[in-house]
N, C-alpha and C positions, 0 to 999 in steps of 0.2 A: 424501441424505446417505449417504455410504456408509466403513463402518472396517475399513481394508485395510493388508496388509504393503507399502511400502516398501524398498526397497534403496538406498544412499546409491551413490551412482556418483563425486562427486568434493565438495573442500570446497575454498573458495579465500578466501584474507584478500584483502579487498578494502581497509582501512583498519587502525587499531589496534585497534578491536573491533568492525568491521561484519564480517562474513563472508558467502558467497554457497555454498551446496549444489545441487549437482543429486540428485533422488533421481527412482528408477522406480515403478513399478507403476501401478494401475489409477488414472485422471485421469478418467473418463467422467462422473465426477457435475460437474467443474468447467466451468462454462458461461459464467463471466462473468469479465471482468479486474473486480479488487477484492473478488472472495472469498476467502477466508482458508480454512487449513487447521490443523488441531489435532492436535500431535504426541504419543504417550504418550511420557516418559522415565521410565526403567525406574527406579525406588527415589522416585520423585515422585507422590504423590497427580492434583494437577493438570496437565493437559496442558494443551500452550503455543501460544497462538492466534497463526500466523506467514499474513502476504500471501504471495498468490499472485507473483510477481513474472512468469513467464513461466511457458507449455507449448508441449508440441513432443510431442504425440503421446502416449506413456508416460513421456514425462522432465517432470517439476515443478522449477521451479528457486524455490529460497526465498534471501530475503536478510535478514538480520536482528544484530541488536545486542547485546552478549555484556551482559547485565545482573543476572544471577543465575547460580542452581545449572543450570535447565533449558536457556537458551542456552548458557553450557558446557558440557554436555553434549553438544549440537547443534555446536558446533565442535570439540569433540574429536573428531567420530565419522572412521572412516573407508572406504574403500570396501569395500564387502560387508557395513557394518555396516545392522541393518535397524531400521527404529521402525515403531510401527503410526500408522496417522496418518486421522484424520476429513477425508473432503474433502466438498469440496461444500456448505461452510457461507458463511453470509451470500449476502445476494440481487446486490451487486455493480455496478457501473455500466451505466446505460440507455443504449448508445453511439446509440441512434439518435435522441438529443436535440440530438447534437452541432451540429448545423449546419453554414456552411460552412468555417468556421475556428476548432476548437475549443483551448481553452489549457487544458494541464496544469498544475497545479502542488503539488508534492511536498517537503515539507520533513525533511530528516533522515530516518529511517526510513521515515516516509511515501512515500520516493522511489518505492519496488521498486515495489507496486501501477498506478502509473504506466505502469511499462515496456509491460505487457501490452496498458493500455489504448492506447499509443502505437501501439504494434505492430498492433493491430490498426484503427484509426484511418488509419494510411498505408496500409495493405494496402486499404482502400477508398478512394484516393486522395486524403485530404483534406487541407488544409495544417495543420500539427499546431505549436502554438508553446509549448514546455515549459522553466516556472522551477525550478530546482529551487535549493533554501536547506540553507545550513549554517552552523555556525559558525564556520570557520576552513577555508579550504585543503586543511589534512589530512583533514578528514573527509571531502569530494568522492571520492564512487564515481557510476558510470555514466553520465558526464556525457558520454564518448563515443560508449558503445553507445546512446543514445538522437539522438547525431549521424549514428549509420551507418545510421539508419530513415529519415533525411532530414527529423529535425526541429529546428525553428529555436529552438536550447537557449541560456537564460538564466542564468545563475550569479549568487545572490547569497550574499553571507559576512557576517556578523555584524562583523566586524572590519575588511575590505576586504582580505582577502589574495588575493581571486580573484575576476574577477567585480566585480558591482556592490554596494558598502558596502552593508549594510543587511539588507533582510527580504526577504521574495519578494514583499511588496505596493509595494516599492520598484521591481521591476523590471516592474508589469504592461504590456501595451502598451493603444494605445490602440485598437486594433478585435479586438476577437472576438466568436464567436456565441453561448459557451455554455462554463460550463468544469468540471472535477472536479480536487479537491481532497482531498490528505489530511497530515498532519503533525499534529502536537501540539493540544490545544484553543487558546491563545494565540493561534498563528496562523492556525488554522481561524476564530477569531473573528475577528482584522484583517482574513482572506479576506474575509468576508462581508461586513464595512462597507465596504470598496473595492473590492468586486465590482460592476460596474450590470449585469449578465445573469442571468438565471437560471443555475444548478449545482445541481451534488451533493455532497458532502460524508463522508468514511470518515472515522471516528471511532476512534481509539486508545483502547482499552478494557479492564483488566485484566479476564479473563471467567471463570467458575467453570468452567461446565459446555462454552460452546459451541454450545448449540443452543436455548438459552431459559427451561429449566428453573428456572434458580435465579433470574433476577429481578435477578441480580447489577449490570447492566452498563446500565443504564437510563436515558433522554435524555427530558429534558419536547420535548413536541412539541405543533403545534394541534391535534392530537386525542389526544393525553394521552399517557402515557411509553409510549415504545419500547424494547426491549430490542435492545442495538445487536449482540449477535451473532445473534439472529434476523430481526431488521426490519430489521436493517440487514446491515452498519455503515454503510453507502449509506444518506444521507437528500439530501431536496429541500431546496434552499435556503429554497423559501417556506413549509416545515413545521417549522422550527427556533426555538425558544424559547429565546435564551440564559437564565439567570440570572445576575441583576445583582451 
């Protein structure tokens, strides 16, 4: 873990309140697609637990959802403006569980975390089959740039304005080896009951602190609660306890 300056290099509206940043500085503690980084904004106690979406070196690219004071903050910013930001949190997905045909699937904000794993998934040649869910049409971002990796992208909408009616367990196919998964609890749950593979699972977490301290962000597991921005947010599918 390591808490470093930042520099925003660009902000780009990707929908009506998703937004996409590139920021710079020191990346070397992030090691895994679906760790998360934790931003300070200036006049806010709590700093705001944003996915990794993509790296390239010194460039962090986050993508995230304008829901409060600190994501607007985060879209307002602009180039040269700086935040200090915790990288290197959360443990992240195990890519070498994938097997031979591994499926993404990413609902709404969940998406970004995805991209990385994609990315680096094709870059080892594998055949990569990624659902990604939304509500409506409008809210569809990166449903391209996860076409231009060369992988075989599924769209489902809540309404049917794009893509196929329904949820992302609406669009599963029938052969994969192994999958990761992240979006809202709801659908994190449907994942699991029409999943037959073994996966992983990131968890959407309001988090205190970020690194474990507070106990805040905590998931029953079969060997008792996890703190999902330590232990996780990455869980095993076969170590998950919902509550009923």
């Amino acid at each position: 873990m390591k808490d470093s300056v930042f520099t925003v290099a660009s902000v780009m509206r990707l929908t009506e309140n998703v937004y996409r940043t590139e920021l710079t500085g020191d990346t070397s503690d992030i090691t895994a697609s679906g760790q998360f980084v934790n931003i300070k904004i200036d006049g806010l106690f709590l700093r705001r637990p944003i996915s990794v979406c993509d790296l390239d070196g010194n460039t962090l690219v986050i993508i995230f959802k304008v829901v409060g004071k600190g994501t607007e903050a985060l879209a307002a910013a602009h180039p040269g403006d700086t935040f200090r930001v915790l990288t290197g949190l959360g443990n992240g997905y195990d890519l070498s569980r994938a097997g031979n045909h591994p499926l993404l699937i990413g609902g709404g904000v969940g998406v970004p975390p995805m991209y990385l794993a994609a990315k680096r998934l094709r870059a080892q040649g594998l055949p990569v089959t990624v659902i990604l869910g939304f509500n409506t049409s409008g809210e569809i971002f990166y449903a391209d740039e996860f076409a231009s990796l060369g992988c075989d992208v599924r769209i489902t909408t809540v309404d049917g304005s794009m893509g196929t009616r329904g949820f992302v367990t609406d669009a599963l196919p029938e052969e994969y080896s192994y999958f990761y998964t992240c979006g809202p609890e709801p659908m994190l749950k449907a994942v699991y009951r029409m999943t037959k593979t073994p996966g992983e699972f990131s968890f959407e977490e309001r988090m205190g602190c970020g690194f474990g301290a507070c106990m805040g962000c905590s998931c029953k597991t079969v060997t008792g609660y996890k703190r999902i921005c330590k232990d996780g947010p990455v869980l095993k599918k076969e170590e998950i306890l919902w509550d009923k």
